[in-house]
mmCIF file of the N, C-alpha and C atoms, coordinates in Angstrom:
data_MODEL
# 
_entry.id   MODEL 
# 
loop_
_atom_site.group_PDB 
_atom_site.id 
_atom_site.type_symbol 
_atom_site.label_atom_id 
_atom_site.label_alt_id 
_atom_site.label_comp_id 
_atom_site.label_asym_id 
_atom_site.label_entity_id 
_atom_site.label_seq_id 
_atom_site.pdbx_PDB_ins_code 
_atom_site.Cartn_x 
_atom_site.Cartn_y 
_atom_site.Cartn_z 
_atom_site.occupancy 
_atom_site.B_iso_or_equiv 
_atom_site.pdbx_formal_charge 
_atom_site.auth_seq_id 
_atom_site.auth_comp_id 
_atom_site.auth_asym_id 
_atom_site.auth_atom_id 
_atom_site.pdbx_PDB_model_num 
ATOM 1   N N  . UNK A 1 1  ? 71.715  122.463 117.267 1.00 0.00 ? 1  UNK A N  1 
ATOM 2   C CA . UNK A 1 1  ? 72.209  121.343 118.037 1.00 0.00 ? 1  UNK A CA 1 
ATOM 3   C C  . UNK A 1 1  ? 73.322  121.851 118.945 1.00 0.00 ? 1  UNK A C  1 
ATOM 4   N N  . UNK A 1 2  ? 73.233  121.602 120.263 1.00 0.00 ? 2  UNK A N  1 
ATOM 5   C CA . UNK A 1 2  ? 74.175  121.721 121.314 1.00 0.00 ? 2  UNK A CA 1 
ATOM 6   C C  . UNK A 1 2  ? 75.779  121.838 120.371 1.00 0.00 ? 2  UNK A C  1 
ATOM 7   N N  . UNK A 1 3  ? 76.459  122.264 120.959 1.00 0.00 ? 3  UNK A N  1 
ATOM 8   C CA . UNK A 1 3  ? 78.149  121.814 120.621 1.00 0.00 ? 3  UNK A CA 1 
ATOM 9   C C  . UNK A 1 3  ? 78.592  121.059 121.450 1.00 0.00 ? 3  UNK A C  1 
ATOM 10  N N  . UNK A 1 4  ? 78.054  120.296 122.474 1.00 0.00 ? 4  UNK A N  1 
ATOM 11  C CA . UNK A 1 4  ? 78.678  119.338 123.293 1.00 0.00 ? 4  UNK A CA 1 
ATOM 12  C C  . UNK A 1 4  ? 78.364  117.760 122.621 1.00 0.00 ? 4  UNK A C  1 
ATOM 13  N N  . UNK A 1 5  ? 76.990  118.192 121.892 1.00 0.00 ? 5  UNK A N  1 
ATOM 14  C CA . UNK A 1 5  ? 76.535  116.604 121.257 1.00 0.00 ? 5  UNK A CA 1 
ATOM 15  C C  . UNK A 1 5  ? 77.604  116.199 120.095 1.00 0.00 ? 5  UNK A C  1 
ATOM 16  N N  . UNK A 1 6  ? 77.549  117.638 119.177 1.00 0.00 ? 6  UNK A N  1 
ATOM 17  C CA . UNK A 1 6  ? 78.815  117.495 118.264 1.00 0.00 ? 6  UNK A CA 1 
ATOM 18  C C  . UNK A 1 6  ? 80.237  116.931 118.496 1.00 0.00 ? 6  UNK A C  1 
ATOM 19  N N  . UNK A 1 7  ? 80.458  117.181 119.879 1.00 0.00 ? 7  UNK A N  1 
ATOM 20  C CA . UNK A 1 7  ? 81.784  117.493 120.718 1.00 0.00 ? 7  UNK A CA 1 
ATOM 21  C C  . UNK A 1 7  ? 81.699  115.268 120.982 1.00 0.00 ? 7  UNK A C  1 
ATOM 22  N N  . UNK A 1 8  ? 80.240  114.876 121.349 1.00 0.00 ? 8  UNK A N  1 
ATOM 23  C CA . UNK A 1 8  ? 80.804  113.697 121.905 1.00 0.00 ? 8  UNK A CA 1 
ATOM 24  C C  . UNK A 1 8  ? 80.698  112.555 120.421 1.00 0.00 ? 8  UNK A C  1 
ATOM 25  N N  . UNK A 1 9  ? 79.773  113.168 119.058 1.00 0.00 ? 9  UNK A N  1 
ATOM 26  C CA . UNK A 1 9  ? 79.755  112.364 118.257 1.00 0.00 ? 9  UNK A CA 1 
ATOM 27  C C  . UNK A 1 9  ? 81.292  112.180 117.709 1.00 0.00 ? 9  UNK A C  1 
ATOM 28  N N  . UNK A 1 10 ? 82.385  113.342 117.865 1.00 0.00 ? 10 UNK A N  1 
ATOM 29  C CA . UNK A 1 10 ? 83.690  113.527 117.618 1.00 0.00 ? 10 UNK A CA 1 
ATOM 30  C C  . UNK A 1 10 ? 84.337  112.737 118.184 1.00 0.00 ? 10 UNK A C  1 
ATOM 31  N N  . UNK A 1 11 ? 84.347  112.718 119.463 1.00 0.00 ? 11 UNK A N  1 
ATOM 32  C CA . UNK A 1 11 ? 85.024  111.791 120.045 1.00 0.00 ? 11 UNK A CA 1 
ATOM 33  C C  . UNK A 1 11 ? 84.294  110.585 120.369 1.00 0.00 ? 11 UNK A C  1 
ATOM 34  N N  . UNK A 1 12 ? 83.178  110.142 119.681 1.00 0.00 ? 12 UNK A N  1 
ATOM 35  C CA . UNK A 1 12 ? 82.910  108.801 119.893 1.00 0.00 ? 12 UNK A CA 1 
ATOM 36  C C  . UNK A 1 12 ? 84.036  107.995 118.433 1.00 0.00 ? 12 UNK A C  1 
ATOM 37  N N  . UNK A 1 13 ? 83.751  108.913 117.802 1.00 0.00 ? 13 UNK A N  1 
ATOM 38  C CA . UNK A 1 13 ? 84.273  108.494 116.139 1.00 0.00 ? 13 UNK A CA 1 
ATOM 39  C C  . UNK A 1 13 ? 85.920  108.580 116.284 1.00 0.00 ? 13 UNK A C  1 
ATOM 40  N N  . UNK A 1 14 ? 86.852  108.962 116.979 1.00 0.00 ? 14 UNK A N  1 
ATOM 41  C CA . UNK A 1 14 ? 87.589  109.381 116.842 1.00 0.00 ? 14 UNK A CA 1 
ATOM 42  C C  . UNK A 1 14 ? 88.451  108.126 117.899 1.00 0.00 ? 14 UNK A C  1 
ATOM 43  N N  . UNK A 1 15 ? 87.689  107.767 118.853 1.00 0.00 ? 15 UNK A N  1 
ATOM 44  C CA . UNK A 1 15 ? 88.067  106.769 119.895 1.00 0.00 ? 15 UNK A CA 1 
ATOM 45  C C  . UNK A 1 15 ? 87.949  105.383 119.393 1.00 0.00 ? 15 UNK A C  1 
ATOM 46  N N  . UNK A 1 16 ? 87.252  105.348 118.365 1.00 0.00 ? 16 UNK A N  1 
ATOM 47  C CA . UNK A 1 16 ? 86.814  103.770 117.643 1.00 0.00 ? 16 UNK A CA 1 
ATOM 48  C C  . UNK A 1 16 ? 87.585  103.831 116.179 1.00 0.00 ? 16 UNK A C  1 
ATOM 49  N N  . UNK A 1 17 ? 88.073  105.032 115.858 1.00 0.00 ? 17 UNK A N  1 
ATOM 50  C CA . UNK A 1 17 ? 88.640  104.798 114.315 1.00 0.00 ? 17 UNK A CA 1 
ATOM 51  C C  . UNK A 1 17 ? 90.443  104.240 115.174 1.00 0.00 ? 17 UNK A C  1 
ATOM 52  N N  . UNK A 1 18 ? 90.536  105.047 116.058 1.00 0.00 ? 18 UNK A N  1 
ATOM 53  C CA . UNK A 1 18 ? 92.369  104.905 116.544 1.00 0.00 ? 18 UNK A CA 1 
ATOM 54  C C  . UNK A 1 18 ? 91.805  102.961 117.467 1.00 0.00 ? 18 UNK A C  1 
ATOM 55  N N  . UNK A 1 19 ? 91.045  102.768 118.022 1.00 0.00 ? 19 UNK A N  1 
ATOM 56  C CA . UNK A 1 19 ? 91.289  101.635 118.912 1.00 0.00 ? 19 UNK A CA 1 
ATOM 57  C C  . UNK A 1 19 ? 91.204  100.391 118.018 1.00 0.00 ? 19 UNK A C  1 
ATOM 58  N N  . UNK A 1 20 ? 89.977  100.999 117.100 1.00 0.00 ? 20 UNK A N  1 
ATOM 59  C CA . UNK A 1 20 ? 90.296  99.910  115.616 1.00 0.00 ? 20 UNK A CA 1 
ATOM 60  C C  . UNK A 1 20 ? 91.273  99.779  114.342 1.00 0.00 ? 20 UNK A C  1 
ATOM 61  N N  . UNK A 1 21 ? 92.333  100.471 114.548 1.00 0.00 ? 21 UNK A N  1 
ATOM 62  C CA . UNK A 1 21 ? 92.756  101.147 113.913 1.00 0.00 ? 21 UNK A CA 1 
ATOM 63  C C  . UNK A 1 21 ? 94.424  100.041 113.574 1.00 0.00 ? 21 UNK A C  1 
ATOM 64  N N  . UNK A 1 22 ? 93.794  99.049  114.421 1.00 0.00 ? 22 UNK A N  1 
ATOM 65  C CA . UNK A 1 22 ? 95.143  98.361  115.014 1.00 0.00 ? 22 UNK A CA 1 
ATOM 66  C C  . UNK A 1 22 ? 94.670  96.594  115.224 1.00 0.00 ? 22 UNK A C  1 
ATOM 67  N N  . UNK A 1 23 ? 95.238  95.278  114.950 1.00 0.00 ? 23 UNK A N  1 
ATOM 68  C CA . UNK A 1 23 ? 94.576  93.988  114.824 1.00 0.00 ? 23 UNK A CA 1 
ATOM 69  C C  . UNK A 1 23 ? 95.718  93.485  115.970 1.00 0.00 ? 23 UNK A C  1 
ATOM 70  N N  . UNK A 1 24 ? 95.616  92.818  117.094 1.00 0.00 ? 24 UNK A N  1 
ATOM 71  C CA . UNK A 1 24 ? 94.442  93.260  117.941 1.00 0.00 ? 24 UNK A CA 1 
ATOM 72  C C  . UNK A 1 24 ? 93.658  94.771  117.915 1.00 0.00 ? 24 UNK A C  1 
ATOM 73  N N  . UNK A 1 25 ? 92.670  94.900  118.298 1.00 0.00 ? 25 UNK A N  1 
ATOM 74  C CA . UNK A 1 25 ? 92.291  96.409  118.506 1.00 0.00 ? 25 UNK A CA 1 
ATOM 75  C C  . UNK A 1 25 ? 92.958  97.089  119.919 1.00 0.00 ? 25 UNK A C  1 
ATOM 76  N N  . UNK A 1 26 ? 93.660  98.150  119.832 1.00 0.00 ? 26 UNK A N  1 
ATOM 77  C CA . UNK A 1 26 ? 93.970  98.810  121.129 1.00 0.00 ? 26 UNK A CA 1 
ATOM 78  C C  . UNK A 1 26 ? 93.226  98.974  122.630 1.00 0.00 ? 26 UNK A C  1 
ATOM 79  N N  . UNK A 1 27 ? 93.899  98.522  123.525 1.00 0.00 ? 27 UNK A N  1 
ATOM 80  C CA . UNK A 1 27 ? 92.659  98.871  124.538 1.00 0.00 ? 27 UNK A CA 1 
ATOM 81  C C  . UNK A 1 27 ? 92.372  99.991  124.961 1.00 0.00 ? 27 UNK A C  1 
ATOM 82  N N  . UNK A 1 28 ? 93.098  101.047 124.672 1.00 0.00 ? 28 UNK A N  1 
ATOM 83  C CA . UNK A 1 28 ? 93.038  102.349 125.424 1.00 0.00 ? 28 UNK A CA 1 
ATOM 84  C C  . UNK A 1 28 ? 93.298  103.516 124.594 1.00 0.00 ? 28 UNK A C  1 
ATOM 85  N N  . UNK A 1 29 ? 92.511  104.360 124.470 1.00 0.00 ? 29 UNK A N  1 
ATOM 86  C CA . UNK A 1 29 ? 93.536  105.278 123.620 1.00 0.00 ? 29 UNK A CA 1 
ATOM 87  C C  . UNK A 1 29 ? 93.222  106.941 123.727 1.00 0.00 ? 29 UNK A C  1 
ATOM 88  N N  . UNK A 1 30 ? 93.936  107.606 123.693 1.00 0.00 ? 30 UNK A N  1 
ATOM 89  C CA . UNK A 1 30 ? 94.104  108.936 124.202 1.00 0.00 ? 30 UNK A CA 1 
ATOM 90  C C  . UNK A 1 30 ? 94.049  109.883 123.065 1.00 0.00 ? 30 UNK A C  1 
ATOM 91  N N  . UNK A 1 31 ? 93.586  110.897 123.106 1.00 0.00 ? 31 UNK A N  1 
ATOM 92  C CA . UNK A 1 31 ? 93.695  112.246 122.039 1.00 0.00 ? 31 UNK A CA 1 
ATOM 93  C C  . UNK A 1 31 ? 93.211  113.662 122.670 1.00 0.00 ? 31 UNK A C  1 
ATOM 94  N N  . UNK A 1 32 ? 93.538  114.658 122.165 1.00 0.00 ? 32 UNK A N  1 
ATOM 95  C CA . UNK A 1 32 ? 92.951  116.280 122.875 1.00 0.00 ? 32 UNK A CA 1 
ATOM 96  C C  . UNK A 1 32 ? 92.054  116.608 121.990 1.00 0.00 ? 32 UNK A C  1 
ATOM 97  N N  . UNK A 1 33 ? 90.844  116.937 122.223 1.00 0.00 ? 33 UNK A N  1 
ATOM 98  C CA . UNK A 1 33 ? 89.491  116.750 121.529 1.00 0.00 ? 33 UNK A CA 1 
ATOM 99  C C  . UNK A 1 33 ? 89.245  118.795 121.907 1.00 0.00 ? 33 UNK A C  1 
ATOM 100 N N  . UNK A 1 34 ? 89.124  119.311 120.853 1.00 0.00 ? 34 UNK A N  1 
ATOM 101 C CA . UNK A 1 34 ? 88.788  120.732 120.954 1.00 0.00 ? 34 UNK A CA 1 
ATOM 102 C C  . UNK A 1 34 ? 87.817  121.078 120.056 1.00 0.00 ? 34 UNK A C  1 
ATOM 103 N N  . UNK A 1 35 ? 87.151  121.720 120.377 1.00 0.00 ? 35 UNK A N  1 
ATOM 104 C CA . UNK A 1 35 ? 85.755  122.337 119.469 1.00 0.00 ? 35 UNK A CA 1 
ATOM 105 C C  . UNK A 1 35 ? 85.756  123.479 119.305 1.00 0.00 ? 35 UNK A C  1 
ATOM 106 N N  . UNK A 1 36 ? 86.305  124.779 118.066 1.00 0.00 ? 36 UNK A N  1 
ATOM 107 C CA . UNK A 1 36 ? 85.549  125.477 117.985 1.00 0.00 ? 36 UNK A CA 1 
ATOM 108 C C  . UNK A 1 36 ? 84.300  125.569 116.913 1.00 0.00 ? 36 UNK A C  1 
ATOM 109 N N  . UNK A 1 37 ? 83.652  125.901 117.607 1.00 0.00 ? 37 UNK A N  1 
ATOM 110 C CA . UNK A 1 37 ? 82.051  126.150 116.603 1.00 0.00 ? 37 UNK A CA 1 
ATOM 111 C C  . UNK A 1 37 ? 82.360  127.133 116.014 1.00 0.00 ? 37 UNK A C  1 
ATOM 112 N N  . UNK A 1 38 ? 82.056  127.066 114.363 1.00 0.00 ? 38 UNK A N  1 
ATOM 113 C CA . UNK A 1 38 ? 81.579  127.589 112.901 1.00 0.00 ? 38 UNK A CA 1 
ATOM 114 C C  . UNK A 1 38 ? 80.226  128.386 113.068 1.00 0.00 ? 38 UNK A C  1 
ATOM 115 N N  . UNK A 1 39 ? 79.367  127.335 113.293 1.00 0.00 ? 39 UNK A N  1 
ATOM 116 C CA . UNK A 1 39 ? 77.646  127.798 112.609 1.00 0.00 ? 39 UNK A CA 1 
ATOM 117 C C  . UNK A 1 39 ? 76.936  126.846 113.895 1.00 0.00 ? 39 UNK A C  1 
ATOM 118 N N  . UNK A 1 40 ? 75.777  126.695 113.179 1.00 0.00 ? 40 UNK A N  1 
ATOM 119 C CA . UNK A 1 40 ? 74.587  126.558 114.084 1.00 0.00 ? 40 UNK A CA 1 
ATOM 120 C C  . UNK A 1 40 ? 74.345  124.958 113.153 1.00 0.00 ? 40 UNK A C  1 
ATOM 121 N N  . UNK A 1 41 ? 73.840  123.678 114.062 1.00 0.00 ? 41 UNK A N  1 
ATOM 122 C CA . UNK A 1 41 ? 72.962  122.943 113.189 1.00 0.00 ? 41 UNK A CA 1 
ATOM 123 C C  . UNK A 1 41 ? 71.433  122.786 113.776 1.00 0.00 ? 41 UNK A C  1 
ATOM 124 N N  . UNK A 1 42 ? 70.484  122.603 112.542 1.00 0.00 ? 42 UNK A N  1 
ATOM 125 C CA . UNK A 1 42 ? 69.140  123.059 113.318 1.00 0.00 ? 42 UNK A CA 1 
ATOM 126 C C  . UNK A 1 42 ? 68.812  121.528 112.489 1.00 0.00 ? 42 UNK A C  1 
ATOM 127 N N  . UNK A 1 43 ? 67.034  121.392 113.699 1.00 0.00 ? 43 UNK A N  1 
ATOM 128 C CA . UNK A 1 43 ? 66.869  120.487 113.780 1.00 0.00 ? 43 UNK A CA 1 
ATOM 129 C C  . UNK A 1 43 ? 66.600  120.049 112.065 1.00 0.00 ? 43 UNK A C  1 
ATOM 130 N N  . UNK A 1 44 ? 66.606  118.907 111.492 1.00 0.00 ? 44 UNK A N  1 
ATOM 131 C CA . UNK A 1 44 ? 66.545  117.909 110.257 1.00 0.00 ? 44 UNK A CA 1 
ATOM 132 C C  . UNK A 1 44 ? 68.092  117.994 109.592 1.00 0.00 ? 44 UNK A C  1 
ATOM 133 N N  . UNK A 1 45 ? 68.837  118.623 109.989 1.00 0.00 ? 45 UNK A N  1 
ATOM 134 C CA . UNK A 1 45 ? 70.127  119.140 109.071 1.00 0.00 ? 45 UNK A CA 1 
ATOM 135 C C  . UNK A 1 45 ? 71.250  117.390 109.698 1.00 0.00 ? 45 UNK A C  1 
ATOM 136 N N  . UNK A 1 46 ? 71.608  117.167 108.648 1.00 0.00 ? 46 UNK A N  1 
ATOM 137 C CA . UNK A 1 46 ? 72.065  115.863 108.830 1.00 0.00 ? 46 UNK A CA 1 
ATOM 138 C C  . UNK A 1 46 ? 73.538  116.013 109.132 1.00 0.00 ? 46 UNK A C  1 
ATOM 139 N N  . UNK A 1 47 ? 74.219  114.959 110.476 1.00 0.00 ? 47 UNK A N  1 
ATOM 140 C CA . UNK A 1 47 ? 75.372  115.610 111.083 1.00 0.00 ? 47 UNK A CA 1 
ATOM 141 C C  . UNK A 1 47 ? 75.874  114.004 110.802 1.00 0.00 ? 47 UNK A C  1 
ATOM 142 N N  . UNK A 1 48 ? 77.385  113.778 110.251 1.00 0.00 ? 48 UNK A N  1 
ATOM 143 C CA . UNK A 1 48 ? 78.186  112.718 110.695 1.00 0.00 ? 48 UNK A CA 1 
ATOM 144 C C  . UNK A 1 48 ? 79.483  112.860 110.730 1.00 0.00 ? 48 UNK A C  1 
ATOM 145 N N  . UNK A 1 49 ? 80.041  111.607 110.863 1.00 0.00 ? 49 UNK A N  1 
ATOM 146 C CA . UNK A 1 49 ? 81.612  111.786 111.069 1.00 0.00 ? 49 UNK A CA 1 
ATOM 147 C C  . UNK A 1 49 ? 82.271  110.971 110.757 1.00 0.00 ? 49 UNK A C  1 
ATOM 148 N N  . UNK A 1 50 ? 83.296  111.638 110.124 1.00 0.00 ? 50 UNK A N  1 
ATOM 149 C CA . UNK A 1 50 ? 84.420  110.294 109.298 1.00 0.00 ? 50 UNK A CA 1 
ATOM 150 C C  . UNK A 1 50 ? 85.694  110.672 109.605 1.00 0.00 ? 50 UNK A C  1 
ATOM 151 N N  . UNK A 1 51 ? 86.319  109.384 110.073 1.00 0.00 ? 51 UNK A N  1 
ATOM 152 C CA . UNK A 1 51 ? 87.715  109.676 110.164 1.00 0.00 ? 51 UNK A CA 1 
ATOM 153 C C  . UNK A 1 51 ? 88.142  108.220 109.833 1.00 0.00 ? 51 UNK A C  1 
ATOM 154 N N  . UNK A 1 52 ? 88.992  108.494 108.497 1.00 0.00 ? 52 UNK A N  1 
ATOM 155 C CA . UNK A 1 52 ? 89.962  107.382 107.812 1.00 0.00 ? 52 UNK A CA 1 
ATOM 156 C C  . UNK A 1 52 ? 91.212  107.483 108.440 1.00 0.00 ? 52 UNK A C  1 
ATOM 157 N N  . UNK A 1 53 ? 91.646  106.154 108.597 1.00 0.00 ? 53 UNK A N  1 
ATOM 158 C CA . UNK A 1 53 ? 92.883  105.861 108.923 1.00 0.00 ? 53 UNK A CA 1 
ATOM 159 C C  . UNK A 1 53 ? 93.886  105.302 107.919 1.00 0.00 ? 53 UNK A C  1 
ATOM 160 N N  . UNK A 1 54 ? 95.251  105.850 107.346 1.00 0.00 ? 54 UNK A N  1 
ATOM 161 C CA . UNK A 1 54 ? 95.937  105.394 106.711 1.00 0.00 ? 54 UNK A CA 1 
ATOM 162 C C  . UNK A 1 54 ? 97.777  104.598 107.423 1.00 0.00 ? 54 UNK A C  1 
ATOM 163 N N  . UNK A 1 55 ? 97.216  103.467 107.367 1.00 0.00 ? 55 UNK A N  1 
ATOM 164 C CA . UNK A 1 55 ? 98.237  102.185 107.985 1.00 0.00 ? 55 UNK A CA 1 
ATOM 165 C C  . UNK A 1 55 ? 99.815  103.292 108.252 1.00 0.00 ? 55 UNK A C  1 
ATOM 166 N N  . UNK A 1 56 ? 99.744  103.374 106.802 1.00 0.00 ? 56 UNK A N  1 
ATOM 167 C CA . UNK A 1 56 ? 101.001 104.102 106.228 1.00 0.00 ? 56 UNK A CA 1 
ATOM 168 C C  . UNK A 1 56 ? 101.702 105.179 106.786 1.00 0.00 ? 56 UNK A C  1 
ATOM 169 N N  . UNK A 1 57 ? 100.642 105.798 107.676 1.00 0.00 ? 57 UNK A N  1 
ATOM 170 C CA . UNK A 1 57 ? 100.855 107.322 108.241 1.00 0.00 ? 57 UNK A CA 1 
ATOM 171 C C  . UNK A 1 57 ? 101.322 107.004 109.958 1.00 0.00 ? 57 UNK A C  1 
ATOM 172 N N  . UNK A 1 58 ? 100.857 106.009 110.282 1.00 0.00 ? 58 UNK A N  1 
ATOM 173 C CA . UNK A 1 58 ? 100.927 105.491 111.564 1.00 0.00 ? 58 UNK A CA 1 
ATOM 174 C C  . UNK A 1 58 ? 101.800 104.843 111.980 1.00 0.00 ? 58 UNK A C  1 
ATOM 175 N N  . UNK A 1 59 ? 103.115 104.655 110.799 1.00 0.00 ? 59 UNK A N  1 
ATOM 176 C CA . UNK A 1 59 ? 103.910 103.941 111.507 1.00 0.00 ? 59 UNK A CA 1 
ATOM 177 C C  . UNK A 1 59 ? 105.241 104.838 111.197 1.00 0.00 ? 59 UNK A C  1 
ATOM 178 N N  . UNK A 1 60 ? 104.951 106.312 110.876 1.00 0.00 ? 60 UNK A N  1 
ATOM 179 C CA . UNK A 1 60 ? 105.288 107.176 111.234 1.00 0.00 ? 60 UNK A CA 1 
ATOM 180 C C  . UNK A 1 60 ? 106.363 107.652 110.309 1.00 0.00 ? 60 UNK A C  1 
# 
């Protein structure tokens, strides 16, 4: 699998955990998104992404 597909499932996940992350939800939100590639994923190999948010950590 490309590293750019990896690159946008990252920052799809990463743009919706911080904008939801907040009641209202944020309208905008910013981060520096860097990739280095490990390994290779080939096709059937199952790819996702989690990013938890803790309230606690965010208010600094």
């Amino acid at each position: 699998m490309h590293s750019g597909i990896i690159a946008t499932l990252a920052d799809v996940t990463l743009g919706s955990v911080t904008a939801f992350s907040s009641d209202p939800p944020l309208g905008l939100t910013k981060a520096n998104l860097s990739i280095d590639s490990l390994g290779t994923a080939h096709p059937g190999d199952w790819i996702e992404a989690h990013a938890p948010i803790w309230p606690d950590e965010l208010s600094g």
